[in-house]
C-alpha positions as semicolon CSV with decimal commas, in nm:
position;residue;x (nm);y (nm);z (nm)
1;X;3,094;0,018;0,615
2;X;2,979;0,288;0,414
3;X;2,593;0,265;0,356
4;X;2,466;0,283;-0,021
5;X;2,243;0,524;-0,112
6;X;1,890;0,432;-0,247
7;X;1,657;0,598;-0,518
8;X;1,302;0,529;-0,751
9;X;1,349;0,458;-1,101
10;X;1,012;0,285;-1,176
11;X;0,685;0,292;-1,085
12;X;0,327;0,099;-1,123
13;X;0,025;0,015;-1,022
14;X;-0,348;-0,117;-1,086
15;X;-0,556;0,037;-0,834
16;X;-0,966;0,130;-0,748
17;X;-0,905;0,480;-0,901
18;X;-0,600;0,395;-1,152
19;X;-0,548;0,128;-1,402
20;X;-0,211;0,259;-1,427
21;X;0,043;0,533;-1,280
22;X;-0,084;0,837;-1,467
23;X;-0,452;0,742;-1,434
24;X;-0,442;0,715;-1,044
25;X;-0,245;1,003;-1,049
26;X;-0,461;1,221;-1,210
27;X;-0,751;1,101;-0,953
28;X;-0,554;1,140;-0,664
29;X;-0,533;1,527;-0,774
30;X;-0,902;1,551;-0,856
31;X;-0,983;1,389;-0,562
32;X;-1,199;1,071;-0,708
33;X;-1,351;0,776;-0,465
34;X;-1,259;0,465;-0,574
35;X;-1,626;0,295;-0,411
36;X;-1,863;0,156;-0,565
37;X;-2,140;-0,155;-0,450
38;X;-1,918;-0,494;-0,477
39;X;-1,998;-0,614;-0,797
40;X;-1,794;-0,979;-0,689
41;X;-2,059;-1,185;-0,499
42;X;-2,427;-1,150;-0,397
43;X;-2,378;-0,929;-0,067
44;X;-2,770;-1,030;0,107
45;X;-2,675;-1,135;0,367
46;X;-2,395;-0,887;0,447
47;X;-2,338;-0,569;0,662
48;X;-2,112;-0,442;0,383
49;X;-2,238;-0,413;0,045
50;X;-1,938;-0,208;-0,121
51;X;-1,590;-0,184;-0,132
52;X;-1,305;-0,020;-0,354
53;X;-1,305;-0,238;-0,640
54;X;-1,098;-0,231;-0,976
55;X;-1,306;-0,091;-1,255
56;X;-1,340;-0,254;-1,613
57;X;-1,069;-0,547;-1,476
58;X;-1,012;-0,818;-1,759
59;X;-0,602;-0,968;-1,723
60;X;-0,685;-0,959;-2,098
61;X;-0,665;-0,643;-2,120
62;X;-0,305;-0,636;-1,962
63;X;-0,162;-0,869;-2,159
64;X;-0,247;-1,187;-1,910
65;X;-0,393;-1,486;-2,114
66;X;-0,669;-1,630;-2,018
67;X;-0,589;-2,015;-1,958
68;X;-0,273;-1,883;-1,752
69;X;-0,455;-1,637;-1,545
70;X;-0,669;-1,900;-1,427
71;X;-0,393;-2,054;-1,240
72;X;-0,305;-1,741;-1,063
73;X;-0,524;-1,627;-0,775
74;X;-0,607;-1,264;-0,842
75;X;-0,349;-1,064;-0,594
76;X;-0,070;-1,220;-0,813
77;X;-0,222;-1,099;-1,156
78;X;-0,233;-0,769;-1,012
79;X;0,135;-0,771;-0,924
80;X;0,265;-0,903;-1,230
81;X;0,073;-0,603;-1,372
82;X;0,166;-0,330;-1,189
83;X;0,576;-0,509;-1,215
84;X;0,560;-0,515;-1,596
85;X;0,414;-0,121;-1,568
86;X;0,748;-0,083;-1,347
87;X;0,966;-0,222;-1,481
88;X;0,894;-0,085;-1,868
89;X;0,902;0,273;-1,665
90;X;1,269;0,217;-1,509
91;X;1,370;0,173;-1,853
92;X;1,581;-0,126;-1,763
93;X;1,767;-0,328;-2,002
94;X;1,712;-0,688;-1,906
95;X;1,999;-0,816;-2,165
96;X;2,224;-0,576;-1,984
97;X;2,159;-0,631;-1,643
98;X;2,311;-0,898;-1,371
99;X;2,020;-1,112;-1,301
100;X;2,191;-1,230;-0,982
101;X;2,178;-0,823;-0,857
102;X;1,769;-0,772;-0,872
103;X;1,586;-0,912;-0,635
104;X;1,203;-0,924;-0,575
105;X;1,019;-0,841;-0,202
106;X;0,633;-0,795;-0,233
107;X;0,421;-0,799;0,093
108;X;0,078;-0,923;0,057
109;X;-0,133;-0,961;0,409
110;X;-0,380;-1,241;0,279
111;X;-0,211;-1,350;-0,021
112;X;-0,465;-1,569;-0,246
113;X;-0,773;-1,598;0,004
114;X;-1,004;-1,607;-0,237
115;X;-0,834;-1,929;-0,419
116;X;-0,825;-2,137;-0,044
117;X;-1,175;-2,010;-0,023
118;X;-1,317;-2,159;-0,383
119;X;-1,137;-2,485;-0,290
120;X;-1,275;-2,549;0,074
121;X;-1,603;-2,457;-0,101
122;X;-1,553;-2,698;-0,376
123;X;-1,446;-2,944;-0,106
124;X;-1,754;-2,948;0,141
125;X;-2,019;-2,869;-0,120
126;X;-1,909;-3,168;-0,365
127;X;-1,989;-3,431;-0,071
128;X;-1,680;-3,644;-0,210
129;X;-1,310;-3,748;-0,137
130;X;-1,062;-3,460;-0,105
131;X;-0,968;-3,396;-0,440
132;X;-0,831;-3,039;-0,485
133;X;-0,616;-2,838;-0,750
134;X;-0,308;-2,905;-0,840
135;X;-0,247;-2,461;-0,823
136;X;-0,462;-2,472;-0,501
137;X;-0,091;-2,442;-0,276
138;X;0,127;-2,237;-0,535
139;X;-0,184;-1,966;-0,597
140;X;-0,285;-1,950;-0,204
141;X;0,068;-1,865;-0,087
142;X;0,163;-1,521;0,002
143;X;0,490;-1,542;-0,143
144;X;0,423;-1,687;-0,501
145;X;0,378;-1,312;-0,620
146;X;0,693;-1,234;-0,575
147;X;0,804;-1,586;-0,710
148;X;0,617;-1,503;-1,031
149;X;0,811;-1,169;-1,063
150;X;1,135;-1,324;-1,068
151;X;1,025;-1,617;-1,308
152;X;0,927;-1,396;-1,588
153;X;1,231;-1,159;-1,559
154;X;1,502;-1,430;-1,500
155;X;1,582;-1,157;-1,186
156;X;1,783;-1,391;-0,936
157;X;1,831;-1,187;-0,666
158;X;1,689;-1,188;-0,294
159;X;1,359;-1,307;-0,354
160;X;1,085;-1,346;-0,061
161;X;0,780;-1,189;0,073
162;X;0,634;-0,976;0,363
163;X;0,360;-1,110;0,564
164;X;0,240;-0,829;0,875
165;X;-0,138;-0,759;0,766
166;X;-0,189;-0,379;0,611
167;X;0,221;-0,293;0,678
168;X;0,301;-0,552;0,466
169;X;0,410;-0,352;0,188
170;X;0,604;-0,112;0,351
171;X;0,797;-0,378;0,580
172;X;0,878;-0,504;0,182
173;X;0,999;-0,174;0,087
174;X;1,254;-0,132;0,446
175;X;1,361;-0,463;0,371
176;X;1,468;-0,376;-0,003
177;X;1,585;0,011;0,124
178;X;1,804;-0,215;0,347
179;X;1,941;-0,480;0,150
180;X;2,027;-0,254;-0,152
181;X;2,188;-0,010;0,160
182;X;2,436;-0,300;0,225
183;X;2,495;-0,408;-0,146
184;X;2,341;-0,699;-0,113
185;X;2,152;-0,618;-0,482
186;X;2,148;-0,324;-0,747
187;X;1,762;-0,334;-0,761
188;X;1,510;-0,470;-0,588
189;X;1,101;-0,467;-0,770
190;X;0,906;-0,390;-0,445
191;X;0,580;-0,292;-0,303
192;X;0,282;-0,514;-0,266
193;X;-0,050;-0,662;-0,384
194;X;-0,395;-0,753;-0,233
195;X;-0,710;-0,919;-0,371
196;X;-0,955;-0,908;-0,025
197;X;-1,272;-0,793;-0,183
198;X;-1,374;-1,181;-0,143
199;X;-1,638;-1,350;0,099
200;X;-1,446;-1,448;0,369
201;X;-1,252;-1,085;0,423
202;X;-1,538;-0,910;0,429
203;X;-1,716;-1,117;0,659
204;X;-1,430;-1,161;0,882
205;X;-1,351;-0,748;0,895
206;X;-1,790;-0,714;0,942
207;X;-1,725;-0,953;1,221
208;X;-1,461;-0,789;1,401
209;X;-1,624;-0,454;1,347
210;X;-1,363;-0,275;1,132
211;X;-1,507;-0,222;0,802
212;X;-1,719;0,091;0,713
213;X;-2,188;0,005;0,699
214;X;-2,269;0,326;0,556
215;X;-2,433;0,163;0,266
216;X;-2,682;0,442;0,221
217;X;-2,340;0,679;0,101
218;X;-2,128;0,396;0,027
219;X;-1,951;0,616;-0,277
220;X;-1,844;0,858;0,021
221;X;-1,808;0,633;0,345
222;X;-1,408;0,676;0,359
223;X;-1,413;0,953;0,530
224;X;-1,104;0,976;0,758
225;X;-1,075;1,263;1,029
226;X;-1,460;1,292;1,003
227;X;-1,677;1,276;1,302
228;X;-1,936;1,000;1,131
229;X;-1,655;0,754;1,020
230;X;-1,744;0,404;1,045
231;X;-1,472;0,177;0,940
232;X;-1,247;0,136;0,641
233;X;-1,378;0,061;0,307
234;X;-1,193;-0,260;0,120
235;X;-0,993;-0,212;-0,115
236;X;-0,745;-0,415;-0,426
237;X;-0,497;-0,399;-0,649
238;X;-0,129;-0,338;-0,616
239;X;0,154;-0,071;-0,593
240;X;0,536;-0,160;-0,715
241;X;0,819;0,095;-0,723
242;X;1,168;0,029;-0,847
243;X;1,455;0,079;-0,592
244;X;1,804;0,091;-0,726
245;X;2,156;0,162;-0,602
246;X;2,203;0,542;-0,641
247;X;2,503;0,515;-0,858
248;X;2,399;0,169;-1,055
249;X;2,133;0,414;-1,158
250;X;2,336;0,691;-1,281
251;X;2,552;0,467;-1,483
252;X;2,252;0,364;-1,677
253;X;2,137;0,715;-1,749
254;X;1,750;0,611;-1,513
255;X;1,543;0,871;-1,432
256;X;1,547;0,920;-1,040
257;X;1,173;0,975;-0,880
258;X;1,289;1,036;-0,546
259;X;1,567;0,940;-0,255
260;X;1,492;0,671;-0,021
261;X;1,625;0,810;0,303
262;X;1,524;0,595;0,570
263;X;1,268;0,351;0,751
264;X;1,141;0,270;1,079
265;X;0,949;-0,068;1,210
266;X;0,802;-0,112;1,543
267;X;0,525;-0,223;1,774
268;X;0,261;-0,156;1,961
269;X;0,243;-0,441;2,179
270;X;-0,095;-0,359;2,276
271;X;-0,362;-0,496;2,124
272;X;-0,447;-0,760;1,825
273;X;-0,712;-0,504;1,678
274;X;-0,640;-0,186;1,824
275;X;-0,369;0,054;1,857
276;X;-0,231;0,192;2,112
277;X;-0,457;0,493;2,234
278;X;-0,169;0,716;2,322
279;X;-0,006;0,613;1,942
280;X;0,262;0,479;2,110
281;X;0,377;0,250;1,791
282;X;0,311;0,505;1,570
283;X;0,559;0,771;1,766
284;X;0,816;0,478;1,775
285;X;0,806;0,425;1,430
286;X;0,838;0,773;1,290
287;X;1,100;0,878;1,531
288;X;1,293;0,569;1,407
289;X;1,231;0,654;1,033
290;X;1,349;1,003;1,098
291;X;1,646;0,921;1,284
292;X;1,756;0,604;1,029
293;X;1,663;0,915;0,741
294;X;1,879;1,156;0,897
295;X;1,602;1,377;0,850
296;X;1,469;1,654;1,154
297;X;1,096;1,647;1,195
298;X;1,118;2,025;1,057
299;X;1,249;1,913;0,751
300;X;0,919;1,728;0,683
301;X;0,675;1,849;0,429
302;X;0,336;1,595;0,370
303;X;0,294;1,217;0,573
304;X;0,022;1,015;0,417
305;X;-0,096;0,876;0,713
306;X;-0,240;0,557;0,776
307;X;-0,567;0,701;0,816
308;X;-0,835;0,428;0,790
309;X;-1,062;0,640;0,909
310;X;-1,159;0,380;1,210
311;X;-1,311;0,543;1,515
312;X;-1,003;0,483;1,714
313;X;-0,707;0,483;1,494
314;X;-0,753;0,865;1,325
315;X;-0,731;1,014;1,670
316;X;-0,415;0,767;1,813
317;X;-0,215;0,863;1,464
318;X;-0,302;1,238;1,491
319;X;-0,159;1,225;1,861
320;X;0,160;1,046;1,758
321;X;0,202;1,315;1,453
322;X;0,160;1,614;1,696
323;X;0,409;1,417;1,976
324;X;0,713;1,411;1,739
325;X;0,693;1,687;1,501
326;X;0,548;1,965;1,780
327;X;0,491;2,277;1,629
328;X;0,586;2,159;1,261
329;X;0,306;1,932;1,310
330;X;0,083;2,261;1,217
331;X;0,282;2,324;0,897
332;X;0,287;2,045;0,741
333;X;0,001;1,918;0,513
334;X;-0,163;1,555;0,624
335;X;-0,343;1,320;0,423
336;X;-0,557;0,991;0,386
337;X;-0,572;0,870;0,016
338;X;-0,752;0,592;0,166
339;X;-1,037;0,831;0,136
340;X;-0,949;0,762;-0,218
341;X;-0,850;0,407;-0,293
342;X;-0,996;0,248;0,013
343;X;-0,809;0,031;0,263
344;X;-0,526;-0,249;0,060
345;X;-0,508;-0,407;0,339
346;X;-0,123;-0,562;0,272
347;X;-0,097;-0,347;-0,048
348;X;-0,164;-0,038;0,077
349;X;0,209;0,132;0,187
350;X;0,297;0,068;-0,162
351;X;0,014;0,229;-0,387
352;X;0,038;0,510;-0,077
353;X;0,412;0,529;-0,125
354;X;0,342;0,614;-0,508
355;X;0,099;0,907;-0,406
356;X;0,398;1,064;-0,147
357;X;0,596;1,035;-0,489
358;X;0,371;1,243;-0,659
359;X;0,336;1,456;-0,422
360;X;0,686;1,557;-0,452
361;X;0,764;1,526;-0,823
362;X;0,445;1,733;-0,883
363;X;0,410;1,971;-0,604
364;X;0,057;1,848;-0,519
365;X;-0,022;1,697;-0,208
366;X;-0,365;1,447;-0,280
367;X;-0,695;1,498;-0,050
368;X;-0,832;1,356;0,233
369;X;-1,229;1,324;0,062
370;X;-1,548;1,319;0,199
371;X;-1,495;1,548;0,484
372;X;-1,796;1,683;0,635
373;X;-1,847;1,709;0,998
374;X;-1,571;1,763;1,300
375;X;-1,536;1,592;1,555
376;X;-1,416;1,748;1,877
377;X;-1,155;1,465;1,919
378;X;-0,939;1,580;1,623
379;X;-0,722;1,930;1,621
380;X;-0,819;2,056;1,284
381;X;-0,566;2,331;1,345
382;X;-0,369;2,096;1,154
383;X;-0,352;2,077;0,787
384;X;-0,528;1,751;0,713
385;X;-0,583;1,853;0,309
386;X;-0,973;1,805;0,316
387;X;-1,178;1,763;0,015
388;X;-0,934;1,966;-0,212
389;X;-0,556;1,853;-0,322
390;X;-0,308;2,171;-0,217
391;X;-0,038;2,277;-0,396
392;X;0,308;2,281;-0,201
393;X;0,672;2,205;-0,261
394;X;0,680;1,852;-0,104
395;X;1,093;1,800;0,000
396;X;1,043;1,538;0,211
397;X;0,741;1,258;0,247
398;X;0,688;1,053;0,474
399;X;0,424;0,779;0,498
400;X;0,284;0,527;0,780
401;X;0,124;0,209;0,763
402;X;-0,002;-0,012;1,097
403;X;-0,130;-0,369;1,081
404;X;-0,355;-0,558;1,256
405;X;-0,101;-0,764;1,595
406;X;0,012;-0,422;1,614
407;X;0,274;-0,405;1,314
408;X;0,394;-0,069;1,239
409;X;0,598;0,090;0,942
410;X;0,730;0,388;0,832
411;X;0,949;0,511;0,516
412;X;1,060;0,820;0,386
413;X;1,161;0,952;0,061
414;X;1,360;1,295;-0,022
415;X;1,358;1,501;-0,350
416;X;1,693;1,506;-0,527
């Protein structure tokens, strides 16, 4: 059986440093940090007092009313936003189109926290018999986003979601890569959304050590690569590209962003936290993208890495990066836009997957910010972008996400 090829037609998102596509694209090139002191709850009592959160964010303002927003927990609102930016962007005719051949698959790694959260509180404050919302099950799930998509469109395709904490998104996009590859749909919305700037998740992540303290320079604690990282910073929103059958799109006159070559999935089997200190997942998972790509590490021109800018993690990804790409590994140019956006958590492979895009439809490759001091651990002989955005001819991107249980993910996308 002949596999189909896949390409881009649409893209969107509502992100800490972009309210929409051009907007985060034009901070991703100027390098802007997305942090800022959490604005959400009172944070007294806890170790983090910022995050990476959505600035001036009324669903008002994007065409969400009111009364139905409140029966959507937040993570969906964002991914009916950055859909409708999408889809408008494709340029898809929906009273042309076979409903039956789009399909929805958004990853979300918490889905609607903040929603089972408000209820339980609701629940044990109130003193009374369990009485909870009727929207308390359809808004917690991690699935309804994707749900909601295919509501409002009428799109009747393969319709589902990813759950695998912060790969989420990009174990959507393989899955819709792959089920377009065996013409299975025409199009498939995809990418993911995340609301965990709430109370629980960033207790939970202060508990288990993994989120950034550095409340003192909280506008520049991302700081992947650098010796003084601390932890991630939290981030929101969403990211949602467009895949589409190569030729379904040329027959409609779309405009192509990029080729979807390939994916790779994998795992660590290591650790629930922590990777694998040799980046054992992470080689796995980028050999398999480049072999399922058809692509030779040489051929390879930016990865956004995962890049959380944890302690541990920076170091195991570098190592896997040098292991499979050898000597290319100094020519190519290396980034963290989490330095940027903060840390999606299940969203984040999408909105990352939308800065390799840039990258190659406008020769820029975005920063790693907030660099300052090395640390002897790292090989800085490699081109890890700091502080500035570089202009190249990007061919080829590539871009890793890992999850907490030791999820891993890789896809790759190709000029045309």
């Amino acid at each position: 059986m002949e596999l189909k090829r896949v390409v881009v037609t649409g893209l969107g998102t509502i992100n800490p440093i972009g309210n929409n596509i051009q907007e985060y694209f034009e901070n991703l090139d100027n390098g802007v940090s997305g942090a800022s002191l959490i604005s959400r709850f009172d944070t007294t009592l806890f170790k983090t007092k910022f995050a990476c959160e959505i600035k001036d964010y009324d669903p008002a303002k994007f065409g969400l009313d009111r009364k139905e927003a409140r029966k959507l927990d937040l993570y969906s609102q964002y991914a009916l936003i950055a859909s409708e930016e999408a889809i408008k962007d494709s340029g898809l005719d929906l009273e042309k189109m076979n409903p039956d051949r789009v399909g929805v698959i958004i990853g979300s790694g918490i889905g609607g926290i903040e929603t089972l959260f408000q209820e339980m509180m609701g629940y044990f404050e109130g003193g009374r018999t369990p009485r909870f919302s009727p929207f308390l099950i359809p808004k917690m799930i991690p699935d309804i986003a994707a749900g909601l998509i295919s509501m409002k469109y009428n799109f009747r395709g393969p319709n589902f979601a990813t759950v695998s904490a912060c790969a989420s998104s990009t174990h959507a996009m393989s899955d819709a890569l792959m089920y377009i590859r065996l013409g299975k749909a025409d199009m498939i919305i995809t990418g993911g959304a995340e609301a965990g700037i709430t109370i629980p998740s960033i207790g939970g992540f202060n508990s288990a050590q993994a989120l950034s303290t550095n409340n003192e320079e909280y506008s520049s604690a991302s700081r992947p690569f650098d010796k003084t990282r601390d932890g991630f910073v939290m981030g929101e929103g969403s990211g949602i590209l467009v895949f589409e059958e190569y030729e379904h799109a040329v027959a409609r006159g779309a405009k192509i962003y990029a080729e979807v070559t390939g994916a790779g999935m994998s795992a660590d089997a290591y650790h629930i936290t922590a990777p694998h200190p040799d980046g054992m997942g992470a080689i796995n998972v980028m050999r398999l993208a480049l072999e399922d790509s058809g692509i030779k590490p040489d051929e390879v021109d930016y990865i956004n890495v995962h890049g959380t800018a944890t302690p541990l993690g920076d170091i195991a990804e570098l190592k896997a990066v040098k292991e499979i790409f050898g000597e290319h590994a100094y020519e190519l140019n290396i980034s963290s836009t989490k330095s940027m956006t903060g840390h999606l958590l299940g969203a984040t492979g999408a909105v990352e997957a939308l800065a390799c895009i840039h990258a190659i439809n406008s020769g820029m490759v975005p920063p790693t910010i907030n660099f300052k001091v090395e640390d002897p651990e790292i090989d800085y002989k490699l081109n890890l972008t700091l502080n500035k955005a570089q202009k190249r001819e990007v061919k080829v991107a590539m871009n890793n996400t890992f999850g907490f249980g030791g999820h891993n993910s890789c896809i790759v996308f190709r000029k045309m």
